[in-house]
C-alpha positions in Angstrom: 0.0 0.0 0.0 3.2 2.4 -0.4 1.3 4.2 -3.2 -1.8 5.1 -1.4 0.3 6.3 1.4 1.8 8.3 -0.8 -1.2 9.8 -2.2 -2.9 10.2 1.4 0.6 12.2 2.5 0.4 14.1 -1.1 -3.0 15.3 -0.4 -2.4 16.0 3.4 0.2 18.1 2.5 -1.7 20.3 0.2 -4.3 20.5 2.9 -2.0 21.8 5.2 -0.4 24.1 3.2 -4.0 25.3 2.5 -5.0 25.8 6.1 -1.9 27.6 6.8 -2.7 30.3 4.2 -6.0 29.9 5.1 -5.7 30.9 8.7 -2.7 33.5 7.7 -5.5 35.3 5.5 -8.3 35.4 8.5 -5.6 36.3 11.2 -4.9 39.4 8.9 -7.8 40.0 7.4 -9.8 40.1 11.1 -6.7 42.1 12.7 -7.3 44.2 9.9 -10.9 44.7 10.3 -10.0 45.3 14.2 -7.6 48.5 13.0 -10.2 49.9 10.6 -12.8 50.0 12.9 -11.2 51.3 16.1 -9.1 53.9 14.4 -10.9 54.7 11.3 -14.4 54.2 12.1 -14.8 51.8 9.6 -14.0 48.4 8.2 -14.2 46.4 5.3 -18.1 45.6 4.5 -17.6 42.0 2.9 -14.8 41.2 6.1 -17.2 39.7 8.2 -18.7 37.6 5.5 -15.3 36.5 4.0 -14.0 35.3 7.4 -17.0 33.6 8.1 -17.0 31.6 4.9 -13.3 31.3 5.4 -14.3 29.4 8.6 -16.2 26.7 6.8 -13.0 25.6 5.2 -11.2 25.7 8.0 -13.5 23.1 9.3 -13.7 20.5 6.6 -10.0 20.9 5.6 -9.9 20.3 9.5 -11.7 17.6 9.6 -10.4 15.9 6.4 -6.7 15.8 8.4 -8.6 14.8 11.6 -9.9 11.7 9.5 -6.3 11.2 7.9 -5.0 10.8 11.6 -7.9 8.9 12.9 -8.7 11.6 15.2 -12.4 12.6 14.2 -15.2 11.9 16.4 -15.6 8.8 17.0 -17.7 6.0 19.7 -15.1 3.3 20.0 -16.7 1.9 23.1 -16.9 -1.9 21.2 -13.5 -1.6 20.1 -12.3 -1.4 23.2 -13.8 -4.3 24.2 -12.4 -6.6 21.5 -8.5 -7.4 20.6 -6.7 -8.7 17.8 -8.6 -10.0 15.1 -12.1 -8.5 15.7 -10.5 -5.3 16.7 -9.7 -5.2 13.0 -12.7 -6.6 11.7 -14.5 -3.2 13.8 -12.0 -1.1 12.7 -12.9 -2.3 8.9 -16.6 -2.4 9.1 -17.0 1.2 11.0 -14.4 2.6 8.2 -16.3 1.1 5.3 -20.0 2.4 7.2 -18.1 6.0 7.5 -17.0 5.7 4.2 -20.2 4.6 2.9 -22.0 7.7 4.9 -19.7 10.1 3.9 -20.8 9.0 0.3 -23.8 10.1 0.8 -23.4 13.2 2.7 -20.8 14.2 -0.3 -23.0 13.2 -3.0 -26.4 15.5 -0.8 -23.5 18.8 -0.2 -23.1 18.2 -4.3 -27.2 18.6 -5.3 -27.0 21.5 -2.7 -24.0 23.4 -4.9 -25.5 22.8 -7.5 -28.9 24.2 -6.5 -26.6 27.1 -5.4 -25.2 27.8 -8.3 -28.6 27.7 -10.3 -30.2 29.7 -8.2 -27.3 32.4 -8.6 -26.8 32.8 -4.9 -24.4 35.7 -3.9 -22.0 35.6 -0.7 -21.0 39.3 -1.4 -20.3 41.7 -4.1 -21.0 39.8 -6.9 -19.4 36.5 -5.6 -21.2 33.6 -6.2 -21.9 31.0 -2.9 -21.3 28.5 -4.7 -17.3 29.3 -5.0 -17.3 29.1 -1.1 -20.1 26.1 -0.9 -18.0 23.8 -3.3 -15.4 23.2 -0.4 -18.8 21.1 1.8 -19.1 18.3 -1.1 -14.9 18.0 -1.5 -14.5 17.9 2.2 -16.6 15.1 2.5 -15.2 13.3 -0.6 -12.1 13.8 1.3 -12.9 12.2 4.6 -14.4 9.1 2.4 -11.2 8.6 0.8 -9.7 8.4 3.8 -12.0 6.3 5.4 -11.7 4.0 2.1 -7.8 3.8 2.4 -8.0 3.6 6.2 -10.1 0.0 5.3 -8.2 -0.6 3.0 -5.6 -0.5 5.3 -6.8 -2.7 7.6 -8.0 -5.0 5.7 -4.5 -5.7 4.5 -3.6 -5.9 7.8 -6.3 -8.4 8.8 -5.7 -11.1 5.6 -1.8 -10.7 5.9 -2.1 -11.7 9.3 -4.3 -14.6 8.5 -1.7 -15.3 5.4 0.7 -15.3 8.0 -0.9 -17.6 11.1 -1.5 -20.6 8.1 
């Protein structure tokens, strides 16, 4: 599985690089709204707007690492219960569920940009919502990746241990 940990540490490092410039732009951009308003009396009027919109990357490109590192929210209370073998099996079958789920909620957060960009929905200025929107449907495509090459994974794992015990 070399080359899909290639490809998960490829894409990990683009979405860090991301969230750094990300979270260098709202630092500024909020410290700049901050000056305006106390010394100047006024800020920028699509600030507000932009860092919250900025935000909602943050949080799926967030959560798409989170995922990466198996750190996402997670009930684990069976897993804990079980070793060895059927710790893998749970490990395989709530990855493929999440993966599965994830499908779906990336597949909805697609029919919902879409709508967005038919209905010509505008963040500010003349910015369409959509531009800002399309980050929901690729964040959850993300986190199903990852849940598919987390299974994949351990499913490795599980039949190269069985390879292994015969």
């Amino acid at each position: 599985m070399p080359f899909l940990s290639k490809i998960n540490a490829w894409i990990a490092q683009a979405e860090r690089t991301l969230l750094v410039l990300i979270v260098l732009i709202m630092v500024t951009l909020a410290f700049l709204q901050v000056i305006l308003r106390n010394v100047f009396a006024h800020g920028l009027l699509w600030g507000d707007i932009f860092l919250r919109q900025l935000v909602l990357w943050v949080g799926f490109i967030g959560a798409s690492l989170a995922t990466r590192d198996n750190k996402h929210i997670n009930i684990d209370l069976f897993s804990r219960m079980v070793s060895g073998k059927a710790k893998q099996i749970s490990h395989l079958v709530t990855d493929l569920f999440a993966a599965v789920v994830t499908f779906f909620l990336a597949q909805a957060a697609w029919n919902f940009v879409a709508e967005e960009r038919s209905f010509n929905s505008i963040v500010f200025a003349s910015i369409p919502s959509w531009y800002f929107e399309i980050i929901i449907p690729i964040g959850f495509g993300l986190m199903m990746l990852r849940f598919l090459f987390s299974a994949l994974e351990t499913g490795v794992g599980l039949f190269a241990t069985n390879e292994e015990s015969e």
